[in-house]
C-alpha positions in Angstrom: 0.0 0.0 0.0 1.4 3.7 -0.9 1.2 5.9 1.9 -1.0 9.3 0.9 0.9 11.5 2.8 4.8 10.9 3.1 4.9 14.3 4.6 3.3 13.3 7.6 6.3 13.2 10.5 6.4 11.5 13.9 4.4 13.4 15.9 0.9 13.5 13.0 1.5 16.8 11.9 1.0 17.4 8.3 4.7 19.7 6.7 5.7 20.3 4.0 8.0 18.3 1.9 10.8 20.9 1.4 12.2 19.1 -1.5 8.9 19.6 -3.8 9.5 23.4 -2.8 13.0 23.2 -3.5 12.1 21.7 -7.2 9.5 24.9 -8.0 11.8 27.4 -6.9 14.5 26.0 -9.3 11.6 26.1 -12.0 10.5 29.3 -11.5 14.5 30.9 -11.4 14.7 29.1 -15.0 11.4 30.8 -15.6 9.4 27.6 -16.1 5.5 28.1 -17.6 5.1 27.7 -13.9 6.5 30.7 -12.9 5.4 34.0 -12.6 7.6 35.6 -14.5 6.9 33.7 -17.4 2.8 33.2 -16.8 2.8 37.4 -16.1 4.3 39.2 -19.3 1.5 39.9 -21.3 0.0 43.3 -20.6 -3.5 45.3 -22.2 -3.7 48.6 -22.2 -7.3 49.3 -23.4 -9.6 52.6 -21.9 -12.9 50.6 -23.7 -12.9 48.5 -20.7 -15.3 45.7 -22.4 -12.9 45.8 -24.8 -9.9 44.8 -21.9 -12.3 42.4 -20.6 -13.1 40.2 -24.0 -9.4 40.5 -24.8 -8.6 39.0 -20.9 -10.9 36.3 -21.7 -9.3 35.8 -25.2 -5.8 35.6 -23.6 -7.2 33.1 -20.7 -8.4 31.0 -23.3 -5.0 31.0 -25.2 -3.4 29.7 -22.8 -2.2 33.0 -21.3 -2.4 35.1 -18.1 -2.5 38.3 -19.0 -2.7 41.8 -16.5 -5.5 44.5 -17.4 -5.2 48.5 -17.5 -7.8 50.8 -18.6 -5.4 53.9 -17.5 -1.8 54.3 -19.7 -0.4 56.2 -16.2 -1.0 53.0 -14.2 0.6 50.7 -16.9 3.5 53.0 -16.8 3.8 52.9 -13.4 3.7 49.2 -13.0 6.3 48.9 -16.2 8.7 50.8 -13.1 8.3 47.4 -11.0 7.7 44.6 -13.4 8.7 43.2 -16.6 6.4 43.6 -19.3 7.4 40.8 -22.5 4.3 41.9 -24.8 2.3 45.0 -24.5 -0.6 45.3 -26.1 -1.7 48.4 -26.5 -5.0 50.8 -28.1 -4.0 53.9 -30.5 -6.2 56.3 -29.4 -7.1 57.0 -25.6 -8.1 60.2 -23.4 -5.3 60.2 -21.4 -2.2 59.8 -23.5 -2.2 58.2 -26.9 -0.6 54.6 -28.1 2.2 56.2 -29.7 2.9 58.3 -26.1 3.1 55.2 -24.2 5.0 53.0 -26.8 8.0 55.8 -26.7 8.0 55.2 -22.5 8.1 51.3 -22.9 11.1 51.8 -25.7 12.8 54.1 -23.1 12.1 51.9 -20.1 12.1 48.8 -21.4 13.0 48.3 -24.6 13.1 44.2 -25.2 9.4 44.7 -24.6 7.5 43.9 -27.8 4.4 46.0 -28.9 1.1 44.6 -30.4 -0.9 48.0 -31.4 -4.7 47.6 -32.2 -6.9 50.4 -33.2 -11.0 50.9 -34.3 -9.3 54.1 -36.6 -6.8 52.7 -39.2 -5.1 56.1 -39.7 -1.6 54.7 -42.0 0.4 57.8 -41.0 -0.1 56.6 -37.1 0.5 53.0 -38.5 3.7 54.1 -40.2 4.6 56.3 -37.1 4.3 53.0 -34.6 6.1 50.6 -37.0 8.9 52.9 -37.6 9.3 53.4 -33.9 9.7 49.6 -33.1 6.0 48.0 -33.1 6.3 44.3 -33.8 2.6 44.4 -35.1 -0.3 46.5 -35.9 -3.8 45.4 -35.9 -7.0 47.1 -36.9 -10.2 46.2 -34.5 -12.5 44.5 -35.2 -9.5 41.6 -36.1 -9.9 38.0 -36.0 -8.6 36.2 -32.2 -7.1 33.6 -33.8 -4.8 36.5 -35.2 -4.0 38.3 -32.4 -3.1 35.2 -30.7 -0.6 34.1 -33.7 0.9 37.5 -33.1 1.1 36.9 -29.5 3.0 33.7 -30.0 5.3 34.9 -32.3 6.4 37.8 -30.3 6.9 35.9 -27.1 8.7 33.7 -29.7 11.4 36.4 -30.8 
């Protein structure tokens, strides 16, 4: 018979097996899928926020965990404390456009990649954020199974 709970020690108490811990902390300094650092790097930036909640539930389904912000100010400020590997980001916003935000990432963080989507194709802005570094540019409304290739393929460069 296999016991259920090897963990159990000599006086009943239920502790934790130290070598399990050992083996996810090694996994997540490699920066396993099962770490934080890997499962956390895909950031929206959206102020339509039913638009940040369908493309949440998009990324979720994908496979991915992404983080939410409706304000550019507050995605800036968390860029200051955490990496950021893709940001998807709207064009045109109240507070500060696409194109404001995308020159603070490339001066804070430039190995982040950029995935710009937009309701207004305007192909002087779409010019404008290619030239300055976007790795895509996608006009809304756009297929998910295309946002999600371009996902891949810029976690994959």
């Amino acid at each position: 018979m296999i016991p259920l709970h090897e963990s159990i020690n000599k006086t009943g108490l239920d502790v934790p097996n130290t070598n399990s811990f050992k083996a996810f902390e090694k996994l997540a300094a490699k920066g396993s899928p099962l770490s934080a650092s890997a499962r956390d790097g895909i950031w929206l930036l959206d102020d339509d926020v039913s638009m940040l909640k369908a493309l949440g539930r998009l990324m979720n389904s994908a496979g991915f965990i992404a983080e939410k912000f409706s304000d550019p100010l507050t995605f800036l400020a968390r860029l200051e404390r955490a990496p950021c590997r893709v940001a998807i980001l709207d064009v045109w916003m109240p507070q500060m456009n696409g194109l404001e935000v995308q020159a603070r990432i490339r001066r804070d963080s430039p190995e982040t990649r950029i995935i710009f989507m937009t309701g207004r194709d305007d192909p002087s802005v779409r010019q404008t954020a290619l030239d300055s570094g976007a790795f895509a540019f996608l006009t809304k409304p756009f297929e998910d199974e295309a946002l999600v290739k371009v996902v891949h393929k810029a976690l994959a460069a």
